[in-house]
Structures are given as structure tokens and as C-alpha cells.
KEKE-3310 file (N, C-alpha, C; in steps of 0.2 Angstrom, whole numbers, plus 5000, padded with zeros to 4 digits):
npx = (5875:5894:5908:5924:5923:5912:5893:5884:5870:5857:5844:5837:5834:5821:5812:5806:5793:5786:5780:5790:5786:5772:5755:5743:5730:5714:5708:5717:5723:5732:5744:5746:5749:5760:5771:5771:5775:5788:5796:5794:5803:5816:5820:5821:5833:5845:5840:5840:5837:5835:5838:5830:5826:5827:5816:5803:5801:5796:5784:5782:5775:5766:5757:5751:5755:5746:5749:5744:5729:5731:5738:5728:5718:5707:5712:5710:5712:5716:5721:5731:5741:5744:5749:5759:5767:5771:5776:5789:5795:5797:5806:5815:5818:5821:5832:5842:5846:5852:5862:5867:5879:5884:5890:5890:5892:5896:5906:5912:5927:5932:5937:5948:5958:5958:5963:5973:5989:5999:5996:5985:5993:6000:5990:5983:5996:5997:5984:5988:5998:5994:5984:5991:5996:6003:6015:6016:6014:6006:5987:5971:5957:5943:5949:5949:5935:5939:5950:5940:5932:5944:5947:5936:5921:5930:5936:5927:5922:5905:5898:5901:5892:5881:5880:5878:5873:5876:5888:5890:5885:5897:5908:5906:5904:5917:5925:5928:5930:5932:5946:5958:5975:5982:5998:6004:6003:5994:5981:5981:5978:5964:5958:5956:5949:5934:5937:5930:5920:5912:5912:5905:5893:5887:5889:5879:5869:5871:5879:5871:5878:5879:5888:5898:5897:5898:5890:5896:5889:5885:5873:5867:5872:5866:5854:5851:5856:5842:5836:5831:5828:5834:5846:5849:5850:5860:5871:5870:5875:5888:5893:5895:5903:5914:5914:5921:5933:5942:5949:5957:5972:5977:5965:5958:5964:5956:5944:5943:5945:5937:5923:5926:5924:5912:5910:5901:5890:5888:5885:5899:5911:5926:5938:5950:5953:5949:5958:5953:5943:5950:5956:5947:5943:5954:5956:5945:5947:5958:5954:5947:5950:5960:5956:5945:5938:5946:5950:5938:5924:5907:5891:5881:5893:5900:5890:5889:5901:5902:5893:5896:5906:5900:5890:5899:5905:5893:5895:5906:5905:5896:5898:5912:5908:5912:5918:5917:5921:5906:5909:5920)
npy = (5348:5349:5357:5356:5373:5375:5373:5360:5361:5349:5347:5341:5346:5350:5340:5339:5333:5343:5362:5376:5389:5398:5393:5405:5411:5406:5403:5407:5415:5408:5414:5420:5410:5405:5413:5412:5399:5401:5406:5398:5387:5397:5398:5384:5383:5391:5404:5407:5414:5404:5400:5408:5399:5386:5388:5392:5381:5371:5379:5378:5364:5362:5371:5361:5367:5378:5391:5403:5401:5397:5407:5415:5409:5401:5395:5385:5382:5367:5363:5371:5368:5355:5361:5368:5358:5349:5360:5359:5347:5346:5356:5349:5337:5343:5349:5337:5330:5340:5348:5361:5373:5381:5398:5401:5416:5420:5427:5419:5418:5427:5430:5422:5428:5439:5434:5430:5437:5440:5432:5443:5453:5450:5449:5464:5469:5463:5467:5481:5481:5477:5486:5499:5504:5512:5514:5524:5523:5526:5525:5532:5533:5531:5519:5507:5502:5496:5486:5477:5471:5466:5455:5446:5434:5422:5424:5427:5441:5447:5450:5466:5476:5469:5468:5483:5486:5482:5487:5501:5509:5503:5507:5521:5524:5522:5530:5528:5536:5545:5557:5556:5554:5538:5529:5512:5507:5513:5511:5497:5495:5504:5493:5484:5489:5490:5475:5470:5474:5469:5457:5454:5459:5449:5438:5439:5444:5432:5432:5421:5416:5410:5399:5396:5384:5365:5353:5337:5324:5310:5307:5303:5293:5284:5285:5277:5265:5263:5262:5249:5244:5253:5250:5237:5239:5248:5240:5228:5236:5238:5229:5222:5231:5228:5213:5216:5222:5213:5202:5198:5196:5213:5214:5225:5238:5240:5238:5249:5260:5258:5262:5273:5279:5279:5291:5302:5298:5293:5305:5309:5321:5321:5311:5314:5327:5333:5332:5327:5317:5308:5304:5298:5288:5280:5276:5269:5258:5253:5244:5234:5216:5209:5195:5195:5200:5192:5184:5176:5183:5181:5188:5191:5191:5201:5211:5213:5215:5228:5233:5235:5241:5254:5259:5259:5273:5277:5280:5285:5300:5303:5304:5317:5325:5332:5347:5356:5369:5378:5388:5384)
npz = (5979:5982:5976:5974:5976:5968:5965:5963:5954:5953:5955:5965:5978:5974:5975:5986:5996:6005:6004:6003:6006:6011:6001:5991:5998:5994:5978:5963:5950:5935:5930:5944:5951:5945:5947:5963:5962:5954:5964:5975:5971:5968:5985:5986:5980:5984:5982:5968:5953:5940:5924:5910:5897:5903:5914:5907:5899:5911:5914:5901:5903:5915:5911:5899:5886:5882:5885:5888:5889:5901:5909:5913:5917:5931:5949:5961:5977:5980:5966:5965:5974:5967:5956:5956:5964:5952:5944:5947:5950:5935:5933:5941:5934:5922:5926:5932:5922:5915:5924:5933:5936:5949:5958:5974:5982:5997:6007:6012:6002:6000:6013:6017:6009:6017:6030:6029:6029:6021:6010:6006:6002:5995:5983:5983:5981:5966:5959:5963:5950:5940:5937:5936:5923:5917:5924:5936:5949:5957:5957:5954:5968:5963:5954:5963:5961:5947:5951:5960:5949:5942:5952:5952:5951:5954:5965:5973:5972:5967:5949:5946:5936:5936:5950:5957:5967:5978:5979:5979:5991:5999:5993:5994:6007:6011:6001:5989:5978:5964:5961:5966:5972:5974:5983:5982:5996:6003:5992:5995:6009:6007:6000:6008:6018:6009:6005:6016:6022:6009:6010:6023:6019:6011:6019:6025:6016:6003:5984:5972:5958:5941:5932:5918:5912:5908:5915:5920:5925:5924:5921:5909:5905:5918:5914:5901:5907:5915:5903:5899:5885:5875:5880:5877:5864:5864:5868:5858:5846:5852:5855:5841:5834:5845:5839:5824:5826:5832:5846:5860:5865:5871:5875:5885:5880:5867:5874:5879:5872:5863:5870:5875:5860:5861:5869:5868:5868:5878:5885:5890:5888:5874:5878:5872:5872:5885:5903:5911:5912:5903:5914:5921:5913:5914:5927:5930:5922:5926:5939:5931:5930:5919:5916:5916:5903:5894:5880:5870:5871:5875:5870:5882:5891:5887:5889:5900:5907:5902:5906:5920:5920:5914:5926:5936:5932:5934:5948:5950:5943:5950:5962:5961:5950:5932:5925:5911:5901:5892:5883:5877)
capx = (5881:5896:5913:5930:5920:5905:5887:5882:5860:5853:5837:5838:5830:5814:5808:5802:5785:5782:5783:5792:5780:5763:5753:5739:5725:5709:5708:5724:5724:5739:5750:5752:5753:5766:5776:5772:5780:5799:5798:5796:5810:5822:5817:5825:5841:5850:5838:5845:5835:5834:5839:5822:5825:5822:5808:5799:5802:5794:5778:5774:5774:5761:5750:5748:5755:5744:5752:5740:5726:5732:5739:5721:5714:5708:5715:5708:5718:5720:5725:5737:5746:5747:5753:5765:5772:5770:5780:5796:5795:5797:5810:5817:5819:5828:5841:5843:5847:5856:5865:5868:5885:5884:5895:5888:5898:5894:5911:5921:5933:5935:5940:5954:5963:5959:5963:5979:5991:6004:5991:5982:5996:6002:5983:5985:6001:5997:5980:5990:6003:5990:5981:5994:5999:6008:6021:6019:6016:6000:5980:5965:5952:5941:5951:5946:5931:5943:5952:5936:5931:5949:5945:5929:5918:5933:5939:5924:5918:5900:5900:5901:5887:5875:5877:5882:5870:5880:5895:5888:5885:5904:5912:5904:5907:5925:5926:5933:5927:5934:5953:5960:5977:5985:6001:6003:6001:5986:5979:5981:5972:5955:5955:5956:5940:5931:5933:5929:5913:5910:5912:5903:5887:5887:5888:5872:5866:5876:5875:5872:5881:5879:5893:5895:5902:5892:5892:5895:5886:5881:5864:5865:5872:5860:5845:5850:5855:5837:5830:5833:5828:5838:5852:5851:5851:5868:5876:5872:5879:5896:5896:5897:5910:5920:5918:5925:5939:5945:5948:5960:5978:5976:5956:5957:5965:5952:5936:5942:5944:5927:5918:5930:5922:5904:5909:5895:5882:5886:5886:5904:5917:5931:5943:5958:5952:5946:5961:5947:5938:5953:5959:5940:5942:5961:5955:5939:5950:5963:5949:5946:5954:5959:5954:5936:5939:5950:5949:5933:5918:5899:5886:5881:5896:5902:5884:5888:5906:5901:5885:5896:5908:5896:5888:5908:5907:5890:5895:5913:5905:5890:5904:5915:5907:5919:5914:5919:5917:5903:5911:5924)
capy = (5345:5355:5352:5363:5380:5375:5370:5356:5362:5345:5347:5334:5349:5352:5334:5338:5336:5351:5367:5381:5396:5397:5396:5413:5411:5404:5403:5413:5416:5405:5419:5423:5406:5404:5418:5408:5392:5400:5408:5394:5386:5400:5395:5380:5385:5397:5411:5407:5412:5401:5403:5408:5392:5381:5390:5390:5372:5369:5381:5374:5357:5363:5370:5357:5369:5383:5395:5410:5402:5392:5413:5417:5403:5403:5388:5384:5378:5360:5362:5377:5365:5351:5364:5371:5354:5349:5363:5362:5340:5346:5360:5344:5334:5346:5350:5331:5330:5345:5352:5369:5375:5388:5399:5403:5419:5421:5430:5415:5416:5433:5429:5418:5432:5443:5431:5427:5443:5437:5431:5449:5459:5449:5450:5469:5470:5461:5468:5487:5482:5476:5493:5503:5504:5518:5513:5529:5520:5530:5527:5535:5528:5526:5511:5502:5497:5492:5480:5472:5470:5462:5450:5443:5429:5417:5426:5428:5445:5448:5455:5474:5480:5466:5471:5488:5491:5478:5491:5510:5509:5503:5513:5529:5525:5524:5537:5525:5538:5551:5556:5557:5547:5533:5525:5505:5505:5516:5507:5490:5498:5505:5489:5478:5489:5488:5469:5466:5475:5465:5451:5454:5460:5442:5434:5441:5439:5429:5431:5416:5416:5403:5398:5394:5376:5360:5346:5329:5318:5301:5307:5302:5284:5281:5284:5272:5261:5260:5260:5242:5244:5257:5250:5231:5241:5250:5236:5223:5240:5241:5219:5222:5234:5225:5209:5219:5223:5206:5203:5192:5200:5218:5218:5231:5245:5240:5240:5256:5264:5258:5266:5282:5281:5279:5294:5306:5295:5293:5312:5313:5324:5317:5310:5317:5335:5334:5327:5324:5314:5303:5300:5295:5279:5278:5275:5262:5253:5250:5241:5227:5213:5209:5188:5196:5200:5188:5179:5177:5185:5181:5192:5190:5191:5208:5216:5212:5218:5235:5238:5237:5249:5261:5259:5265:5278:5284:5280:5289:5304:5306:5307:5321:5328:5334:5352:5358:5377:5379:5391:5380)
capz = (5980:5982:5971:5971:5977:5964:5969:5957:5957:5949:5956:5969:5979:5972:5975:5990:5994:6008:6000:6009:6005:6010:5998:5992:6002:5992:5970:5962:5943:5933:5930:5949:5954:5940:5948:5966:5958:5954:5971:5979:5969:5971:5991:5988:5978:5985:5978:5962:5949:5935:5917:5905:5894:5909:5918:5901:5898:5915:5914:5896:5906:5919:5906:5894:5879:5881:5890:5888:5894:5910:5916:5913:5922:5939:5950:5964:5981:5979:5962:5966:5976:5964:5949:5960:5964:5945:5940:5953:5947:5929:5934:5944:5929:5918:5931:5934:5914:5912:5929:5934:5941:5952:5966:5981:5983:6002:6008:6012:5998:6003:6020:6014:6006:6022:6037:6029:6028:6016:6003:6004:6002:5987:5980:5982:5973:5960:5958:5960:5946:5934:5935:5935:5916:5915:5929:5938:5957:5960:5956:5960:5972:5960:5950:5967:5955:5942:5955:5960:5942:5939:5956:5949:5954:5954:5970:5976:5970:5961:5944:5947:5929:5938:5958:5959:5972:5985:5980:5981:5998:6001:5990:5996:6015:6012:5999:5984:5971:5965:5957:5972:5969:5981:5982:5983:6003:6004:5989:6000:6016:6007:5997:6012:6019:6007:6003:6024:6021:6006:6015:6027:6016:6007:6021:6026:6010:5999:5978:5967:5952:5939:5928:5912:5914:5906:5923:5918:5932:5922:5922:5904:5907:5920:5911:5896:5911:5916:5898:5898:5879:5873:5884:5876:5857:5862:5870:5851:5844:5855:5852:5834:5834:5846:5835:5819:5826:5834:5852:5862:5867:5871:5873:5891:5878:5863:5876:5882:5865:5862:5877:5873:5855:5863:5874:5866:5867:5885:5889:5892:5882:5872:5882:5868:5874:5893:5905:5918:5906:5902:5922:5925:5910:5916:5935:5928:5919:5932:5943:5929:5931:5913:5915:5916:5897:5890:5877:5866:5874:5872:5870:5887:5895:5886:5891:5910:5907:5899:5911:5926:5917:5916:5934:5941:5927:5935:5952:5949:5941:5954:5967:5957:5943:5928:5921:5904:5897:5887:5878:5871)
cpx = (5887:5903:5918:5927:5915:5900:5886:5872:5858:5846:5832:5834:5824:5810:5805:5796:5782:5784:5784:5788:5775:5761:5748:5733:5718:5713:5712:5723:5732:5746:5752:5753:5760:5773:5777:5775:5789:5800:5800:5802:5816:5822:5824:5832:5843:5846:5839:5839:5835:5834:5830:5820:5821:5816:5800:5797:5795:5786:5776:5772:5770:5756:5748:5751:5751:5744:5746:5734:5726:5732:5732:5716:5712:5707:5715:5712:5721:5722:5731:5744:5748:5753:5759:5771:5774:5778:5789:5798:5798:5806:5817:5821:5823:5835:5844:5848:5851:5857:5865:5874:5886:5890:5890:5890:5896:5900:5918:5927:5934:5939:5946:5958:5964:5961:5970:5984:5996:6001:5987:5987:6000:5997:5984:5991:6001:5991:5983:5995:6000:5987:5986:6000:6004:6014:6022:6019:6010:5992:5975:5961:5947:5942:5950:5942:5932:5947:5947:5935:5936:5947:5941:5927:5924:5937:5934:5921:5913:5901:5895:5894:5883:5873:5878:5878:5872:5885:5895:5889:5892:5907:5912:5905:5914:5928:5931:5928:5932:5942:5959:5966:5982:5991:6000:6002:5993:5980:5976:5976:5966:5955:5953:5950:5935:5930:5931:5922:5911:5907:5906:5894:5888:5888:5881:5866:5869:5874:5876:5872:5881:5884:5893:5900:5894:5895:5891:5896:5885:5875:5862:5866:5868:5855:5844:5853:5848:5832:5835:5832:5835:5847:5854:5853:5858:5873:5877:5876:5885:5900:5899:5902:5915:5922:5921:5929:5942:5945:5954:5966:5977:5966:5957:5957:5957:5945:5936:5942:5939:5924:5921:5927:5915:5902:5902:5889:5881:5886:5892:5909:5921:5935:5950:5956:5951:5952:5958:5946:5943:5956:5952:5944:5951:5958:5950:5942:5956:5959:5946:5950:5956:5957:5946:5937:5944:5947:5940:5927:5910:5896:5885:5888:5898:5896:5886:5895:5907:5898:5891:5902:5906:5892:5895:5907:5901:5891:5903:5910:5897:5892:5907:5914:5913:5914:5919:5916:5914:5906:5916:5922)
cpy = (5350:5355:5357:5371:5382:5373:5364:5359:5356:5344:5344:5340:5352:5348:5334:5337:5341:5356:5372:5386:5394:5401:5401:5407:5410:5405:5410:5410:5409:5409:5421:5416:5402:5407:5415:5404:5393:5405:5402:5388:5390:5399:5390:5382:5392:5406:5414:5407:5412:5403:5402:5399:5388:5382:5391:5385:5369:5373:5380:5364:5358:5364:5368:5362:5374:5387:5403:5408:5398:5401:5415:5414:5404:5395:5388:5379:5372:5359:5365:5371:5361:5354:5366:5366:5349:5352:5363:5352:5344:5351:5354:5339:5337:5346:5344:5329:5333:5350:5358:5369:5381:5390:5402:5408:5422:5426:5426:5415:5423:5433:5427:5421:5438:5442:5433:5437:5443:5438:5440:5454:5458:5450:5458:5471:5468:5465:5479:5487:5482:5482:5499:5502:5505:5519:5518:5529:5523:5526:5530:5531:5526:5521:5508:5498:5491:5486:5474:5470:5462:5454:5447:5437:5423:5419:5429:5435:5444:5452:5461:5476:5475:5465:5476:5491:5488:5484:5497:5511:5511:5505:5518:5529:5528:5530:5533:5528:5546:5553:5557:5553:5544:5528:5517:5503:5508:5513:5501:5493:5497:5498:5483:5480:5488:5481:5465:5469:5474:5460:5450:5456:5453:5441:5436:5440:5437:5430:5424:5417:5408:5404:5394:5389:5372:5355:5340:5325:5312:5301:5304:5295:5283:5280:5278:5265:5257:5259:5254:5241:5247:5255:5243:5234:5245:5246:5232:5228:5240:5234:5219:5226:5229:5219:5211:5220:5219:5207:5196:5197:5208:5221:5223:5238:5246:5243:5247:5260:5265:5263:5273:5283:5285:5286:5299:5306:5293:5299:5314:5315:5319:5317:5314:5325:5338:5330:5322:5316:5307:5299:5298:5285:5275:5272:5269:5257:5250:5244:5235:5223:5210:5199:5189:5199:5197:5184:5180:5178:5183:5188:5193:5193:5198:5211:5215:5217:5224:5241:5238:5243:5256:5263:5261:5269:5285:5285:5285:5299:5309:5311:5314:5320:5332:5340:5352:5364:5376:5382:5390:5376)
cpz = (5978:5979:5971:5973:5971:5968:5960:5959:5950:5952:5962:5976:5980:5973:5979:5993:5997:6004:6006:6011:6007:6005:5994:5994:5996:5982:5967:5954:5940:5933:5938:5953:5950:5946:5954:5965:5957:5961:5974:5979:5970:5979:5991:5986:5980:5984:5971:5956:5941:5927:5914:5902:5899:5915:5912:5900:5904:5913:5907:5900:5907:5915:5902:5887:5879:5886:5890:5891:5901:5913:5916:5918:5931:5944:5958:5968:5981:5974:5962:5968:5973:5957:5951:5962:5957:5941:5944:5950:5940:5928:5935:5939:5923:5920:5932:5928:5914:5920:5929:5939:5941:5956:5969:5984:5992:6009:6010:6009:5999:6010:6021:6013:6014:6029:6035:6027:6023:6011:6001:6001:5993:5982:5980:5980:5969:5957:5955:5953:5939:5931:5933:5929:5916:5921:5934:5946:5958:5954:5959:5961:5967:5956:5959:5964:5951:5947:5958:5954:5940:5943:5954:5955:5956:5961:5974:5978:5965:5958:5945:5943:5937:5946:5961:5965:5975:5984:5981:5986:5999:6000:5991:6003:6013:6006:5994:5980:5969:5961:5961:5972:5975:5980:5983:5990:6002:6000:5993:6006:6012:6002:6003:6016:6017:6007:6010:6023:6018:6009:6018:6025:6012:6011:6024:6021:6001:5991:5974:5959:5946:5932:5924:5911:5912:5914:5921:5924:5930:5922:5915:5902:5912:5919:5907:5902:5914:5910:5896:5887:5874:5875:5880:5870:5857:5864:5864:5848:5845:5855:5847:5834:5837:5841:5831:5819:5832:5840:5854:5867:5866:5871:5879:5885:5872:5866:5878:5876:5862:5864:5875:5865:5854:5867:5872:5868:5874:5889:5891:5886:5880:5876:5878:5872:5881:5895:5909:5916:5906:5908:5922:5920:5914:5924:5935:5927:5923:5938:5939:5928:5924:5912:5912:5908:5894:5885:5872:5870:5871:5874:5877:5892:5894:5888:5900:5910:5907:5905:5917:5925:5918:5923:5937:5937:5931:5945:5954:5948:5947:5960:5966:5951:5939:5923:5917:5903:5893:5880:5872:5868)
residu = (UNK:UNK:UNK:UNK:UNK:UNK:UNK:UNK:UNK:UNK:UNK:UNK:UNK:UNK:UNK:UNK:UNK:UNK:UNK:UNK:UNK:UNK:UNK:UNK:UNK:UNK:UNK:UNK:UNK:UNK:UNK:UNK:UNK:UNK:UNK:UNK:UNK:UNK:UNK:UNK:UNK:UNK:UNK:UNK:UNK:UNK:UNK:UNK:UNK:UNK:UNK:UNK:UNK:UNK:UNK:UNK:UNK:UNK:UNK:UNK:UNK:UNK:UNK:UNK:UNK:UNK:UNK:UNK:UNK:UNK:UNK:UNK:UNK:UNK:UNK:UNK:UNK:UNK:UNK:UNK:UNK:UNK:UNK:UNK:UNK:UNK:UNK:UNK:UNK:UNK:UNK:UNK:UNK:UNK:UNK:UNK:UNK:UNK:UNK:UNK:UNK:UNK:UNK:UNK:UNK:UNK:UNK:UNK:UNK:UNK:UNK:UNK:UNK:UNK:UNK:UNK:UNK:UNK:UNK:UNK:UNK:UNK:UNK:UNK:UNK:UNK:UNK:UNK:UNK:UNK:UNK:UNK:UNK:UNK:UNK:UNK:UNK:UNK:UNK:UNK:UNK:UNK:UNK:UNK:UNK:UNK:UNK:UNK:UNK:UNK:UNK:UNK:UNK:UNK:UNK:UNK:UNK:UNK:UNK:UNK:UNK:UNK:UNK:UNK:UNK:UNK:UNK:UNK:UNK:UNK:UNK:UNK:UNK:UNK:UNK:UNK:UNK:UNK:UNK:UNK:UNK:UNK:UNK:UNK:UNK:UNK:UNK:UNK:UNK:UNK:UNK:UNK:UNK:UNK:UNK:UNK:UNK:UNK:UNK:UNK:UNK:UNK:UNK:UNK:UNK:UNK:UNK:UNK:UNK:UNK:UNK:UNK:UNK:UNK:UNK:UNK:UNK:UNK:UNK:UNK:UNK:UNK:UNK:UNK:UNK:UNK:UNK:UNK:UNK:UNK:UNK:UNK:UNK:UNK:UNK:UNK:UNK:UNK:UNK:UNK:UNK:UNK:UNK:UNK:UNK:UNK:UNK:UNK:UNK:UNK:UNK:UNK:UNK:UNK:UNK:UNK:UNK:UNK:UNK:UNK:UNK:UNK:UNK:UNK:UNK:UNK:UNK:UNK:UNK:UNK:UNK:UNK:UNK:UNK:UNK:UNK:UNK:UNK:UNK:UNK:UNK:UNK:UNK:UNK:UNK:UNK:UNK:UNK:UNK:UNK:UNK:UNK:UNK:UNK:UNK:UNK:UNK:UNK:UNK:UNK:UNK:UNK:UNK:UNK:UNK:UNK:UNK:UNK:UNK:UNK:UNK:UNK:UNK:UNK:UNK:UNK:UNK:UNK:UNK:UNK:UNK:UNK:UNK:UNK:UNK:UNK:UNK:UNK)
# end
């Protein structure tokens, strides 16, 4: 799923049942068909491969908890296949839980700045103003570097420490090394080379970046949507509250203060901190017609009322998921 120039990777690719790879040809130890299993995963996603935690997580699934002697083991072809589809399910199920917001950096978002002549040139002026501290109108070719650097992933360059071997090549063609110094046209020219030879290497073969964004989908209210259990013991919960603090004139704002109280327990941020967060209830709550809560509720009736609240919430959030920085 694809969102503002993110990839949402919930997993929803892994569940499929042909595998892309061929399999190794007769009985393969654990450990290489371990290594076979996040191949065939990278396969699916973009070639993205997956944080540790979650490939961990997944290959103590497979082995029951004893990871040392599964890569020991020797697993013969119709198991290969089922541990293989075993471990891409389990992969499947975290991601589903807990998304992954990636780029795709494939040269498009480079293309944008290079199609258009206006947009580049302001890009190159700005990029030469910011490097050049000391006001003097000149840098050497090699701060070309330092302007991709500044560009980053949000503009559709990969981070320089972690792909410097996409950039050697093209900085060494065009001769961006060195102390060689260039005013703010010359500047603009070798930088529009280089980023068309970038470009043009990502789109060939594109980098995936995953970025440190949490993705709020509703995958955590749908789940207590199908535990019917877990689902009737937070609704007497959110009953009791409401009775406590009365109900009648003004119940739309009270039931949404509730549910914004509940937000935690539903996997979404606090509405007072996220704006997203607070147009999502804003735009739920615009949709109920306030008769359908009027006046003194039953049990019943607030459990219907609530569950369809949260059914738009995951039907709203499925649509356009809402990231948050982890880092905040």
C-alpha cells in the first residue's frame, strides 16, 4: 500500500501461497534454508531487507525455540517447503501488527526536480546557499557530496555512509572530487548530472529505505473487533465509564472523549498531540447522527454504537494510515 510517497509493508505479501524462488534441490540443513526463507521474503518486498527483531521473531516461530538445533538439522523437501511458508506467515503476522513504512527511492522523486527547470534551479540554489557558509560564491566539487547528503531520502536521495558504492562510480565519471572550486551555475550543471545518473541507476535498481515512522492501520482495533471476548470486556468497561459521568445533552462530545481516552488501547496516538489523529474522530463523528445516541442508552445499544465506530475507524485508517515519528 502506497501513502504520500511511503509503502505501508504490512505483510499482506507474504501470504501467498507460490513461492517465488526455487527451492535447493533435495534435503538443505536449517541454517540455509533459513537464509532461503528471507530471500524469498526480500522477493516479495521490494528487496527490503528486514529489521533483525522481526526476522528473529519469525525464525524462533519456525523452530519451536531451539534455534541451534533446527540450523543443524537436515530438512528434507517437503518440509523445506512448509518451514519456508511457516516462516514468511509468522513474518506475515508481525508486519500485519506492527507495519513498516518504507521509500521506494526508484528515481522518480528525482525526476520531478529534473523535468521541471524552475523547481531545479531553486533546488540548486538553495542547496548552494546552505553549503556555502562563508559567503564567498564558490565550492569545491567535492561539497557535491555534502548537497546530496543535505537532499536525503526525503527528496529521493539514498543515505551516502550506507550507498556509497551507487555514488563513486558517478562522482568519479563526472569528476565531483577534488578542490577544484565552482561557482553557483557550474555548481547547478555537475549537480544536475550527477542526480540524472542517479536517477537513472535507481531506476534500474531502486533503494528501499525504511523509515522510522510507527503506521497506525487499525490493526489493533480489528483484532479486539474479532476477539469477541476481549472485545465485550472493553465495551462493559467504556459502559461503566460512560455511566459515571451521565449522559443525555452533549453525549456525541462525552462518547468521543471517551473513545479519545480509550485511544492507547486502540493503537492510536493521542488525539491532543497528533492532528491526523484528531481529523480522523472529528470526521467519525460527523457521520453520527446524534438521535442514534440520545438520551439514556442500554447496554446493547452502546455496544452497537461503539463497535460501528470502531469498524469506520478501521475502515478510515485501512484507507489512509496515520504515521507518527518514533522518535518523538
Amino acid at each position: 500500500m502506497a501513502n504520500g510517497g511511503l509503502t505501508v509493508v504490512d505483510g499482506s505479501t507474504l501470504r501467498a501461497d507460490d513461492l517465488r524462488l526455487p527451492l535447493p534441490d533435495g534435503a538443505v540443513s536449517g541454517a540455509r534454508l533459513l537464509q532461503h526463507a528471507e530471500s524469498e521474503a526480500a522477493a516479495r518486498l521490494f528487496g527490503l531487507s528486514l529489521p533483525d527483531p522481526l526476522r528473529s521473531a519469525a525464525f524462533r516461530r519456525v523452530a519451536g525455540g531451539d534455534a541451534r538445533s533446527f540450523e543443524e538439522e537436515v530438512i528434507d523437501a517437503d518440509s523445506a517447503r512448509r518451514k519456508v511458508r511457516e516462516y514468511l506467515l509468522a513474518l506475515a503476522d508481525d508486519l500485519a501488527d506492527d507495519p513498516l513504512a518504507i521509500s521506494v527511492l526508484d528515481g522518480s522523486a528525482l525526476r520531478v526536480f529534473l523535468d521541471d527547470e524552475d523547481d531545479f534551479a531553486m533546488l540548486a540554489e538553495n542547496l548552494f546557499t546552505d553549503l556555502d557558509v562563508d559567503d564567498r560564491g564558490k565550492l569545491s566539487k567535492r561539497e557535491i557530496q555534502d548537497a546530496l547528503v543535505l537532499m536525503g531520502v526525503e527528496m529521493g536521495v539514498p543515505t551516502f555512509s550506507e550507498h556509497s558504492y551507487l555514488f563513486s562510480n558517478i562522482l568519479r565519471k563526472h569528476g565531483a572530487e577534488g578542490e577544484q572550486q565552482l561557482g553557483q551555475a557550474q555548481f547547478a550543471q555537475l549537480l544536475q548530472l550527477i542526480l540524472q545518473d542517479l536517477a537513472d541507476a535507481l531506476a534500474e535498481k531502486p533503494v528501499v529505505v525504511i523509515q522510522n515512522l510507527k503506521v497506525v492501520n487499525g490493526s489493533k482495533i480489528k483484532k479486539l473487533l474479532e476477539h469477541k471476548e476481549l472485545l465485550h470486556d472493553e465495551m462493559d468497561s467504556m459502559f461503566g465509564d460512560w455511566n459515571a459521568h451521565g449522559h443525555g445533552e452533549g453525549n456525541m462530545e462525552r462518547l468521543q472523549g471517551l473513545l479519545k481516552a480509550k485511544g492507547s488501547k486502540l493503537g492510536l496516538p493521542a488525539a491532543e498531540s497528533n492532528e491526523a489523529v484528531a481529523l480522523l474522530y472529528d470526521q467519525i463523528f460527523s457521520e453520527i447522527k446524534e438521535e442514534v445516541i440520545a438520551g439514556e442508552l442500554t447496554r446493547d445499544a452502546f455496544h452497537v454504537v461503539v463497535s460501528d465506530i470502531m469498524e469506520k475507524l478501521v475502515d478510515q485508517l485501512e484507507a489512509n494510515p496515520i504515521f507518527t515519528d518514533t522518535g518523538s
